[in-house]
Structure formats: C-alpha cells, structure tokens
C-alpha positions as YAML, in Angstrom:
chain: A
units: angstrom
residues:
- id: 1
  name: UNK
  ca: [107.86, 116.86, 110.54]
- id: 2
  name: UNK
  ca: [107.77, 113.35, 111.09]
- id: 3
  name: UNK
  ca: [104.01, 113.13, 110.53]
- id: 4
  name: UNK
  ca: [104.82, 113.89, 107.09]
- id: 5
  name: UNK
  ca: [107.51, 112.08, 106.64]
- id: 6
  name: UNK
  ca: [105.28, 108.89, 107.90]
- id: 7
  name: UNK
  ca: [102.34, 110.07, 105.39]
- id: 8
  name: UNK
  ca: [105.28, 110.77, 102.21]
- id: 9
  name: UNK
  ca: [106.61, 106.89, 103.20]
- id: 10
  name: UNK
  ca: [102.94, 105.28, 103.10]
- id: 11
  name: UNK
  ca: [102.45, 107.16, 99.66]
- id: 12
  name: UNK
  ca: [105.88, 105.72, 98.31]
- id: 13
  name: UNK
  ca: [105.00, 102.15, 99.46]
- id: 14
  name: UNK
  ca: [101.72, 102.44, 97.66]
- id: 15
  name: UNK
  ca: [103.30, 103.56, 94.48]
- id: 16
  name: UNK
  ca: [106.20, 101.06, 94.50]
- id: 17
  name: UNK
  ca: [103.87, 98.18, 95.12]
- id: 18
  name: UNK
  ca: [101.59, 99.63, 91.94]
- id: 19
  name: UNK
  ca: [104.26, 98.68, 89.84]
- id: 20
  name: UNK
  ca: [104.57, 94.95, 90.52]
- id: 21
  name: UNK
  ca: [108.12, 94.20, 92.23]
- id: 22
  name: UNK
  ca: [108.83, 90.34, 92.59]
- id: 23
  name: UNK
  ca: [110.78, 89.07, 95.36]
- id: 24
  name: UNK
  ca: [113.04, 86.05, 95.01]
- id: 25
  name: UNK
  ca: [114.21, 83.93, 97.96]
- id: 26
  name: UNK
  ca: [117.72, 82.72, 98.64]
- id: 27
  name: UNK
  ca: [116.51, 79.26, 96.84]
- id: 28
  name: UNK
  ca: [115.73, 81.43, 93.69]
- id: 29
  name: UNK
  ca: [111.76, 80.93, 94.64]
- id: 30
  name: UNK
  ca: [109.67, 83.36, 93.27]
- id: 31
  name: UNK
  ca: [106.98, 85.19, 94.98]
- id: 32
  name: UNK
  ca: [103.91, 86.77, 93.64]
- id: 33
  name: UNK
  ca: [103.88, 90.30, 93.29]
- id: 34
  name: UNK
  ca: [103.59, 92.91, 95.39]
- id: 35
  name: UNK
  ca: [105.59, 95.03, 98.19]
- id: 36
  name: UNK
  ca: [104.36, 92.20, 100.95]
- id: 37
  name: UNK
  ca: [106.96, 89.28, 100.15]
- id: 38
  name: UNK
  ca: [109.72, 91.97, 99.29]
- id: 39
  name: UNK
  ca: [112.75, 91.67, 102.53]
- id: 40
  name: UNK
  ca: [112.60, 94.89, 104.24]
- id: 41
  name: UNK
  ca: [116.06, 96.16, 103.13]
- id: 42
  name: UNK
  ca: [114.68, 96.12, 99.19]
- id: 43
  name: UNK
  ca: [111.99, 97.67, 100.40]
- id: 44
  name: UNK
  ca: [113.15, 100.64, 101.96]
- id: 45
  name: UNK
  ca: [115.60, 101.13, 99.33]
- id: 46
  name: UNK
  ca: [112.83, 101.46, 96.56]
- id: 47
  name: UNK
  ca: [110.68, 103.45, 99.31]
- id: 48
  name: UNK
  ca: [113.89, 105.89, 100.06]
- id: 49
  name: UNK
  ca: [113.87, 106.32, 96.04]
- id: 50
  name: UNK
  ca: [110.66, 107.16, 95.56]
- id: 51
  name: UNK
  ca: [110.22, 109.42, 97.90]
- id: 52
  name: UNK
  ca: [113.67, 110.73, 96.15]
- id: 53
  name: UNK
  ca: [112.01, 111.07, 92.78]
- id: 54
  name: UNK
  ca: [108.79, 112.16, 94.08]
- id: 55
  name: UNK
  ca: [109.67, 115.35, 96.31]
- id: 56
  name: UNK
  ca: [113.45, 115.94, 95.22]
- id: 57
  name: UNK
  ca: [113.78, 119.36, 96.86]
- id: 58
  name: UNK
  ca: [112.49, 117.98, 99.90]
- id: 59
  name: UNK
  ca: [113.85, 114.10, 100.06]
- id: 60
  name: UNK
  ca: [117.42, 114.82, 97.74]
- id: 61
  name: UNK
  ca: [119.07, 113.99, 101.46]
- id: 62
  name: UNK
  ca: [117.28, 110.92, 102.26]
- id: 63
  name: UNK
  ca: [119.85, 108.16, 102.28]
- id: 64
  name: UNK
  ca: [119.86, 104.14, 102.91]
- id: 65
  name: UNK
  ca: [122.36, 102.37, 104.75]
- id: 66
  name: UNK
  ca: [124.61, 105.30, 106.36]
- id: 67
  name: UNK
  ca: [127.07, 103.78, 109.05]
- id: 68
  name: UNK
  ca: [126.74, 104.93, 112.61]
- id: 69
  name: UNK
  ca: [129.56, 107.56, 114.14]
- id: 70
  name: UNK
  ca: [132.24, 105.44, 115.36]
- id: 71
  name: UNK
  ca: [131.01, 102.38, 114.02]
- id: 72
  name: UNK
  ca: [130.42, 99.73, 111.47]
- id: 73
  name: UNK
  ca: [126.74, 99.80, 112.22]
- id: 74
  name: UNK
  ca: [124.53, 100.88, 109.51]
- id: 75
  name: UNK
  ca: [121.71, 102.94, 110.02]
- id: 76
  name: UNK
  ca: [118.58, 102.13, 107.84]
- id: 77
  name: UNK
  ca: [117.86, 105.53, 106.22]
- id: 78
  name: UNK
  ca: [119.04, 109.09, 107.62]
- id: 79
  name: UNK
  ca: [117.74, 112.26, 105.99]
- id: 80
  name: UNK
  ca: [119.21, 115.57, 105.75]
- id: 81
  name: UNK
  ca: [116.48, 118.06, 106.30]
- id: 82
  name: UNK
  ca: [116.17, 121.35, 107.40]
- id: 83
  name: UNK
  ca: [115.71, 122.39, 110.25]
- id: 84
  name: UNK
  ca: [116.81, 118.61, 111.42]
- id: 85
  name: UNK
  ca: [118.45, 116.08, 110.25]
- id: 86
  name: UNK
  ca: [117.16, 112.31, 111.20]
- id: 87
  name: UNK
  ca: [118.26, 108.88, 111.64]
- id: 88
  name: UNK
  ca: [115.73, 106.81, 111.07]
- id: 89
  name: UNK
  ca: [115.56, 102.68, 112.04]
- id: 90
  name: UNK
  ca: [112.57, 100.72, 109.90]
- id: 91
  name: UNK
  ca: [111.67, 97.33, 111.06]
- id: 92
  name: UNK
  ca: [108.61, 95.17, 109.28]
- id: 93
  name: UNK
  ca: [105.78, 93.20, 110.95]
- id: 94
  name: UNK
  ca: [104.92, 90.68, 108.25]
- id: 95
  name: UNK
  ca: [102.79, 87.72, 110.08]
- id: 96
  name: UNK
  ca: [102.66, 85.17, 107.45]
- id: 97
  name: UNK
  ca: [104.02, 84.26, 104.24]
- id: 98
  name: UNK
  ca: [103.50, 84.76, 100.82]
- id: 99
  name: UNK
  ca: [101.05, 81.72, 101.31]
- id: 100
  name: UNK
  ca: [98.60, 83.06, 103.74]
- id: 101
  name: UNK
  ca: [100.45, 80.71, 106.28]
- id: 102
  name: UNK
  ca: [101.80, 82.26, 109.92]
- id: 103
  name: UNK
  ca: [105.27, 82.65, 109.33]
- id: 104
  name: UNK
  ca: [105.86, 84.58, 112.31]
- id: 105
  name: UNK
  ca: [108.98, 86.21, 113.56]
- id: 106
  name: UNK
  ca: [107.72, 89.71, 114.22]
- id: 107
  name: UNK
  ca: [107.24, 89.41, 117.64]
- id: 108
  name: UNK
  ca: [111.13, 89.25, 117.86]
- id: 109
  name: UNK
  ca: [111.80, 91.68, 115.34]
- id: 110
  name: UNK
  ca: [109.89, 94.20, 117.14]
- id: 111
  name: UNK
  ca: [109.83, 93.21, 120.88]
- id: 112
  name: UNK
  ca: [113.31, 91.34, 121.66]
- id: 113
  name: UNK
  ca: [114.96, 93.45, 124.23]
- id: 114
  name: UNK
  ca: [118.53, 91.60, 123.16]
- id: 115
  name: UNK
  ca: [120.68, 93.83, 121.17]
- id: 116
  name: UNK
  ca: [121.80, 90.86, 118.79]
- id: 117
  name: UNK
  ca: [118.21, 90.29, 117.59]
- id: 118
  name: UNK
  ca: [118.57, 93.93, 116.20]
- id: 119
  name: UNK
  ca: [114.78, 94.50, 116.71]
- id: 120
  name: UNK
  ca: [112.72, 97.99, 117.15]
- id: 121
  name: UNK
  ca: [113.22, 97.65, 120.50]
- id: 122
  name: UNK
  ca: [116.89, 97.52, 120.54]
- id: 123
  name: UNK
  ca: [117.28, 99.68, 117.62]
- id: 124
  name: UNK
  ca: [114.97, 102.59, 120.35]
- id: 125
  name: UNK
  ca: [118.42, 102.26, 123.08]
- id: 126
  name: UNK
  ca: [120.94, 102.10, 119.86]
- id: 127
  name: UNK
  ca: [119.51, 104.94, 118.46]
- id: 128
  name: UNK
  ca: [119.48, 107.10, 121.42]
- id: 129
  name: UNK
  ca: [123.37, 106.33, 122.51]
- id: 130
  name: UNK
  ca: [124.65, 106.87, 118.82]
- id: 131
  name: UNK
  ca: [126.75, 109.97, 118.24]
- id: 132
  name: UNK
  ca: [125.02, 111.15, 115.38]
- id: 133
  name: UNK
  ca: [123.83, 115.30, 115.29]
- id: 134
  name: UNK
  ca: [120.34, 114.45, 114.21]
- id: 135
  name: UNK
  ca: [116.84, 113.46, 115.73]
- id: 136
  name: UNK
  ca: [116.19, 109.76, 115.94]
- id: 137
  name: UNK
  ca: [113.29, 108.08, 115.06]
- id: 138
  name: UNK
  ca: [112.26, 103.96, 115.05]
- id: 139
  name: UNK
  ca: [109.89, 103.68, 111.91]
- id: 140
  name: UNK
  ca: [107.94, 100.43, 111.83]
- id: 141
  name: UNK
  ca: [105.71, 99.41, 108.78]
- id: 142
  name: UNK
  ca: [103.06, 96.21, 109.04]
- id: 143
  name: UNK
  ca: [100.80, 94.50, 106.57]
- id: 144
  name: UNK
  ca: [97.31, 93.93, 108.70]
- id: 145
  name: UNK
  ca: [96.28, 90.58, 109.27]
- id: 146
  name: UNK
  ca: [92.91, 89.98, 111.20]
- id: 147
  name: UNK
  ca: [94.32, 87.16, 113.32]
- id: 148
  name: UNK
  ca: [97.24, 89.23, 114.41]
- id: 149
  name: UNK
  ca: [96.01, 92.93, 114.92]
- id: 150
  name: UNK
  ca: [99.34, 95.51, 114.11]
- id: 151
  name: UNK
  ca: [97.80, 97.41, 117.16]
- id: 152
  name: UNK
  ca: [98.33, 95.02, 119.30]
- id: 153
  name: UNK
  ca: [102.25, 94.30, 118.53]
- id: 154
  name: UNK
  ca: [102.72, 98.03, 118.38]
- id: 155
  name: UNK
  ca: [101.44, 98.89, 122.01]
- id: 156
  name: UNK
  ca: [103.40, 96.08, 123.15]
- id: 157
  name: UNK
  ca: [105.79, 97.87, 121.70]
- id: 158
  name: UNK
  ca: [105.55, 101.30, 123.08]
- id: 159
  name: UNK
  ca: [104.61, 99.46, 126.58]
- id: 160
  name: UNK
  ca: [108.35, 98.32, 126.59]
- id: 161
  name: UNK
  ca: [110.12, 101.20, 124.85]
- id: 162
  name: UNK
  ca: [109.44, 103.47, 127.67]
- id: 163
  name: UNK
  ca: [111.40, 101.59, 130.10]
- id: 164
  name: UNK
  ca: [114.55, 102.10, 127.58]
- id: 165
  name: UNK
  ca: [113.96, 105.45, 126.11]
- id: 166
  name: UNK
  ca: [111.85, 108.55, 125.45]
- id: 167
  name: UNK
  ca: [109.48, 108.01, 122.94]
- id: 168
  name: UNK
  ca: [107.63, 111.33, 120.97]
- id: 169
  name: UNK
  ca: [103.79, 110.89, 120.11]
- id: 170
  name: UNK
  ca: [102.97, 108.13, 117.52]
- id: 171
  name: UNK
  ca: [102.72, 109.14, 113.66]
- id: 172
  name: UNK
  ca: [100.75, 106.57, 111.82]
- id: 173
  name: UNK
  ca: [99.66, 106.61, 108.43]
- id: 174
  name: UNK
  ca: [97.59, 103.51, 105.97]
- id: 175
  name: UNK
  ca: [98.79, 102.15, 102.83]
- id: 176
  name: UNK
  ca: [95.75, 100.75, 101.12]
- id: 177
  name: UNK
  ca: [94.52, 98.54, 98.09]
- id: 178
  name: UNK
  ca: [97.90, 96.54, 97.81]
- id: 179
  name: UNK
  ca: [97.94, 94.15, 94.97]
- id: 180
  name: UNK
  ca: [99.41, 91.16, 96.75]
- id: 181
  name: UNK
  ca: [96.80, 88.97, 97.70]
- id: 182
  name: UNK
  ca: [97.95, 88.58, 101.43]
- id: 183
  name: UNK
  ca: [99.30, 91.74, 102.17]
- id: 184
  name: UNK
  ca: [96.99, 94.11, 100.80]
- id: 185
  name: UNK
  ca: [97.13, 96.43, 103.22]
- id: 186
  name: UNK
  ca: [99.53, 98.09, 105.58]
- id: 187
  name: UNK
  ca: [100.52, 100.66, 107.85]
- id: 188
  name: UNK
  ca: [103.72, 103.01, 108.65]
- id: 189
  name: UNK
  ca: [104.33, 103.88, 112.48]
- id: 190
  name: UNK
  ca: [106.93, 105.99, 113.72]
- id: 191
  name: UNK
  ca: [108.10, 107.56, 116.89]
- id: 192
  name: UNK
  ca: [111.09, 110.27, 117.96]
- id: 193
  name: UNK
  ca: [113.56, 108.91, 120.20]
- id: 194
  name: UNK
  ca: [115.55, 110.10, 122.49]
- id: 195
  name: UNK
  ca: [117.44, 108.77, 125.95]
...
C-alpha cells in the first residue's frame, strides 16, 4: 500500500509542477517556476490535492495538517484508507537554491537527531510514540543534484533511524522532466514506522 501511495505522490508532483507554480519568499522575491523553489508545506498541500482530484474514491481521506492525539503538533498529511489508516511525515532534501548555488540545510532536516530541529529523523521517534490508530510512515522527497547524491543522505538516513525505530522496506519512486531549471528531477522515499 505504501508503494503506491509513493508512486500516486511522484505522479502528483509531476503534474503540479506541469502547471507552473511560482514561489515567493518572505521578501516578496520571486522564483522561477517550477515545484523545486516551492517550501515544502505548499507543496504537499497542492500534492495532497491532486492526488484528491486525481483518485477521489481512493485519496477523498487524504488530509494536510491534522494535529497529533493529545497535542498541538500537526501531522503533515494522514489518510484514511481502508484497510489502514496512515500518518504520514514529508520532509524535502533541496541542496541548493533557486540559483544553482548550495544552499544546504538538508542534512539537518533529515539527519538531526534533536527533536526541535523537527527533521525525518525526529519525526521516525515522534511518529512511533503518537497515539494515533493508524500506520506511520516518514515520506521524504529530493530533487537530485550530482554533487550531492539523494542516495547518499537517504542511507545516512536509514543508518540512524534504526537505532530509534523500526523501519519497513524502502518505497521509492522518480519524478522526471521537471521544468525548473535546477530541480528537474526528483524522487519520493518512504518508509513504515513503528517503535
């Protein structure tokens, strides 16, 4: 199930990047189109909505932002499928900017064990102590840089993760032909998680 779920997410990326979103910084800067520059809360919210409008019967449940049992904690997207329902925790890995220059602060979004860096690896123990009756999964999307190989950030990853929690095989699936000129292309990881 969440092999698909991985695949339906790479497909929605692709087809929100077709149609040219723009991303504006804080400063009102304006980037050049594309999912790449777009902050990763936007872009799981048009993802989540895609996937929505794309396969209603199965995806009607998937929803953005849903707070944690017992908590003020929000949970990036939990869907309500059958015969499980999942809470789901996205993280990027964007190695430079809009520019083509390293901008890098993946390493910490993914790797920082230190719950107030909320990164993938923090999110793995959060998920896995939350109350909520579903399966847990970390999902982590990257745009590839040669420089910075995704595969090596993500074994780091899962080379860490296991000292925290269980995590289920890897589900990996390729968004190509992106239109921005420095992200044009990514991929979508994801793992189950339990303690």
């Amino acid at each position: 199930m969440l092999d698909g779920f991985v695949a339906d997410f790479a497909a929605a990326m692709r087809a929100v990047d077709a149609t040219g979103p723009v991303a504006q910084g804080r400063s009102g800067r304006v980037y050049r189109p594309g999912i790449g520059p777009l902050p990763e809360r936007d872009l799981v919210e048009l993802t989540r909505a895609r996937m929505a409008a794309s396969h209603s019967a199965l995806y009607s449940g998937l929803a953005a932002q849903v707070t944690y049992p017992g908590s003020r904690q929000k949970c990036d997207l939990h869907w309500s499928a059958q015969p499980a329902s999942w809470a789901i925790e996205v993280k990027m890995i964007r190695v430079r900017g809009d520019n083509g220059k390293l901008a890098d602060l993946s390493v910490q979004d993914v790797l920082s064990p230190y719950e107030s860096d909320h990164s993938a690896l923090s999110d793995c123990t959060k998920l896995a102590q939350a109350n909520f009756d579903a399966r847990r999964a970390v999902l982590i999307y990257g745009f590839e840089d040669q420089e910075r190989p995704l595969d090596v950030l993500v074994e780091a990853f899962e080379a860490l993760a296991v000292h925290y929690v269980r995590l289920g095989p890897r589900a990996v699936a390729h968004v190509p032909a992106l239109i921005h000129p420095v992200f044009s292309r990514a991929r979508v990881f994801a793992w189950e998680v339990s303690a």
